[in-house]
Every structure is written in structure tokens, then in C-alpha cells.
C-alpha positions, 0 to 999 in steps of 0.5 A: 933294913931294905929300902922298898927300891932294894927289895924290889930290885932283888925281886926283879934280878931274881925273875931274871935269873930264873928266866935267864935274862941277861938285860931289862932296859926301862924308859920313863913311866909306870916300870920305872916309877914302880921299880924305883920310885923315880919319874923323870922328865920323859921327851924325845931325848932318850933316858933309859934305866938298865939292869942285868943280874948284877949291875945297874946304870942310866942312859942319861941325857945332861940336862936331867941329870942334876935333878935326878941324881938327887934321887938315885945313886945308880951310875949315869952314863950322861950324854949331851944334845951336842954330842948324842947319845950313842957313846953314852950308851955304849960306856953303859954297855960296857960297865954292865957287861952287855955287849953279848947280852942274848936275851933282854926285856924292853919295856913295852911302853918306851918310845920306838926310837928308844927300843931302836937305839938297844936292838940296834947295838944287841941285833943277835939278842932274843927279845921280849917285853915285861909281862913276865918280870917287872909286869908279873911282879907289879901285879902283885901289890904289897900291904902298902900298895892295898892301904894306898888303893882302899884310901883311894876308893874311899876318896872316889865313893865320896866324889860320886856321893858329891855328885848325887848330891847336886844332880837335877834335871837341867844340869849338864853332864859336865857340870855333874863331871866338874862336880866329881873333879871337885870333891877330887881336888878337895880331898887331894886326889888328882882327877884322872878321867870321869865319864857322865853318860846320861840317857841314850849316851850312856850306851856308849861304854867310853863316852864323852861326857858333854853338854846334854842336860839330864832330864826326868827319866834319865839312867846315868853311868858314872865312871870315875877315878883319881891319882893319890900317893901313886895309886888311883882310883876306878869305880862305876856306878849308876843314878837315875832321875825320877822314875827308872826307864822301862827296863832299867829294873831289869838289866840292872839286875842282870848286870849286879848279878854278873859282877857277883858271879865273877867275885863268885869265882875269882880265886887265886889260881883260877885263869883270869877268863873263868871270871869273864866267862862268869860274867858273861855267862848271866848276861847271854843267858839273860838275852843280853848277850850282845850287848855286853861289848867289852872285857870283864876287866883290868888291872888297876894299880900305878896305872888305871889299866894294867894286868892282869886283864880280865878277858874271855883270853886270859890264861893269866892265873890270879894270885893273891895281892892282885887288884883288878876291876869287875865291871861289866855292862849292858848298852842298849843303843838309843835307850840307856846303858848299865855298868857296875865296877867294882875293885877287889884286892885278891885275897887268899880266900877270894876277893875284897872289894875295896869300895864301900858304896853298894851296887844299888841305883841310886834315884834322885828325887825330882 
């Protein structure tokens, strides 16, 4: 039986194929960790892994090659600091058969000295990124990939259910962010971002959480997440202190309303901006507009943010086994801000959302 590296393998020599694409050349991180489960040491020295329809080899400097060989048997072409890696690299060519390679994928997220070291020897080759192999597949996830992502959007409902539990007035958005951290680390999930925004500095989409102490009458954004098993975790939700502000009933509404609107509408097939549009199209019509300042969404997978990407210009279609957010928000400088994310799992017959916490408002009595 194949191996989960082997079929994935073949799926991506395949898109090549199709596409006639003569070489795929992958620096250390997400592409290669998803591609064939390895994450080596990633510095200055160049490390690439480099595919065509048939063969397959690394660039790889000596002082990895121990470790990773330990984890692989695809061909090294090693190369030492003393020496540099260009006669490496051109023995690499060589076993693979690219020297004349006319078309070839360079993964977007490799360091620029990298990328100089392949276009330099393949000048004549036209060039693009991954979004339509290694990209297109990973966005597509597996039984193993969605049993993975729902064991970490149970994990993050219960660090969000921790937090409620010890929030009060006087306590700082930092002690509510070490709190969530906690509960991560006790359920063996790695802490990957938490944003506590109380009051006025909820109305900042990205903000820092800090020392402001939460006060009666304070809406709180919570967004959070965690690493577990290569997958990770996304979810926002909101808390109020006491007595909601004045309006806070109101644009809650508006913005639950637009989540349900796009999970209304996302099916396979549909371009990922019809879900934007939807969402956005509750909010404007609600006055509120301009005050929702961001993409609907993004894909959530090996990384917190990948494709597909939720915008008012996708043409991405969706298709089945895609995991994306739906979150979107309402800021109201100086007052308070509201966003709702939810994850779903795109299914045949529409959208899973992969949290079991519900949308309400939670209120902390004080």
C-alpha cells in the first residue's frame, strides 16, 4: 500500500503532467511539509527539493544531511560551506534531466537567494509559483486532514471556554491571552496567535493584545488559535462584561447574520467571491458598510492562512475537502469592534462547521 508521501507524490506528477510542467523546485516549509512530511532546519544555506514528471533529488547542504536522511531516501546532491553549492546543484540538474527545463514552479515561499540560484541556471524557462500544483492540491484535504482540523477546533473551543471562565473586571487582556495559551499547552497544542481586544481596541482587526484592564461594559474580540499534529486551529468569538454597550445587540446581529449568509451560499463550484459578496452584502445593507475592512476569509490548513482566500476577487472555484474561515467584522473606531469566524469543511452538500461553540455573546456576569 502507498504511503501518504507516494500518493501525494503522484498526485503532484500528475498536475505536472497536465500542465506540462518540466520542474517543481520547494524550499523548507509548508509545500515541503505537506508534500512529504519533512521540515528541515531552514537558514541561509540553500536546501531545495526538486521534482520533475519522473525523478526527484535534494540540494542539500552537509550539515542536514544526516538527520534528514534519516527521514527520506530521495537523492542528495550534498554540498559543503567550504565548497558552495553550485556544483551540487548542477549534479542535481543533471540526475533530473533539467538543464533544458522550459517551464518550472518555484514555491513562493522560499527565500529570493534561493529562487536566484534555479532562474539563474534555467534563464530561458517560463516561470511560475505553486498555486496551481502543490497549492491547488493542499487545498483539498484528506479524511485524515478534517479529523485532524476538527480535533483542533475542539481543542481551541476549549481554550476560549477557559478564558470565559476566569475573565473579570480588572484583569488585563494579557492575563485573559496567558489563560487561552494555557488551556493550549494542557491539551498539547502549540499557541499560534491569540488576539484579546477589549472595548475601543477591539476595533482594530489585528490588535495587539496588551495591558488594558476589562472594565464593566467592555465587548471583547477573541481570536485565537494553536498547532496540533501539523494542523491548527482558527476561531473568533465574542464576550461581554456586564451590560452589552449601546449597540452592541445590534451589529452582533448584523455580523452573525453575514456569516450565515456566506455558509448560506458556499458550495462546491461557487467562486470564493460570491461568499464575500454574500457577507458583505448584510453588512452594507445594514449601514455598516464601511466599517467591514477586510476579506471574508482564508484558507486554514498546515498553515493558519492558505487558499483558498475568501475575497471580493477570488475566481478561486470551491470544491469539496476545502477548509476555509468565514469571519467577518464590523469596527466601530473608539466604541468597540464584532467578528464571528467560523471554520467549515466544504462538503459536497454545502459547508461543516468544525467548532461546536455557538455564535451567541458570551456575558460575563459581574
Amino acid at each position: 500500500m502507498e504511503d501518504k508521501t507516494e500518493v501525494r507524490l503522484k498526485q503532484l506528477r500528475s498536475a505536472m503532467a497536465d500542465q506540462e510542467i518540466d520542474l517543481i523546485c520547494l524550499g523548507p516549509g509548508a509545500h515541503l511539509e505537506w508534500l512529504l512530511g519533512l521540515h528541515p532546519h531552514a537558514d541561509e544555506r540553500p536546501l531545495l527539493f526538486c521534482t520533475t514528471q519522473d525523478r526527484a533529488g535534494f540540494l542539500m547542504p552537509a550539515l542536514e544531511a544526516e538527520s534528514m536522511r534519516a527521514r527520506t531516501d530521495i537523492s542528495f546532491f550534498k554540498w559543503a560551506d567550504d565548497e558552495g553549492p553550485h556544483m551540487a546543484w548542477s549534479n542535481l540538474l543533471d540526475h533530473l534531466n533539467a538543464n533544458g527545463a522550459r517551464s518550472i514552479v518555484l514555491d513562493e515561499t522560499m527565500r529570493a537567494d534561493f529562487a536566484s540560484l534555479v532562474q539563474d541556471r534555467l534563464m530561458n524557462a517560463k516561470r511560475q509559483f505553486t498555486d496551481s500544483t502543490v497549492g491547488a492540491l493542499r487545498m483539498r484535504k484528506d479524511n485524515a486532514a478534517y479529523n485532524a482540523l476538527k480535533r483542533n477546533a475542539q481543542i481551541a473551543d476549549r481554550a476560549l471556554q477557559a478564558a470565559w471562565a476566569m475573565m473579570k473586571p480588572g484583569l488585563r487582556e494579557e492575563e485573559v491571552g496567558t489563560a487561552i495559551k494555557d488551556s493550549f499547552l494542557l491539551q498539547g497544542a502549540k499557541p499560534l496567535f491569540g488576539i484579546v481586544g477589549a472595548g475601543e481596541n477591539g476595533a482594530f482587526p489585528h490588535h495587539q493584545t496588551g495591558s488594558k484592564a476589562l472594565k464593566s461594559g467592555d465587548a471583547v474580540v477573541m481570536d485565537i488559535g494553536a498547532g496540533l499534529a501539523g494542523y491548527s486551529s482558527d476561531i473568533t468569538r465574542m464576550a461581554v462584561i456586564g451590560n452589552p454597550p449601546e449597540g452592541y445587540v445590534e451589529v452582533h446581529d448584523v455580523v452573525d447574520r453575514a456569516v450565515q449568509a456566506a455558509l448560506d451560499v458556499a458550495r462546491p463550484g461557487v467562486p470564493a467571491k460570491v461568499v464575500d459578496q454574500a457577507a458583505r452584502d448584510v453588512i452594507t445593507q445594514a449601514g455598516y458598510g464601511e466599517y467591514f475592512v477586510h476579506r471574508t476569509g482564508h484558507g486554514l490548513g498546515t498553515e493558519v492562512h492558505e487558499p483558498p482566500y475568501i475575497t471580493a476577487s477570488s475566481e478561486t472555484l470551491l470544491d469539496e475537502g476545502m477548509v476555509f474561515s468565514i469571519e467577518p467584522g464590523i469596527y466601530l473606531p473608539g466604541r468597540f469592534g464584532i467578528r464571528l469566524e467560523e471554520i467549515v469543511f466544504l462538503h459536497s452538500d454545502g459547508p461543516e462547521i468544525l467548532s461546536d461553540l455557538p455564535r451567541d455573546v458570551v456575558i460575563i456576569n459581574v
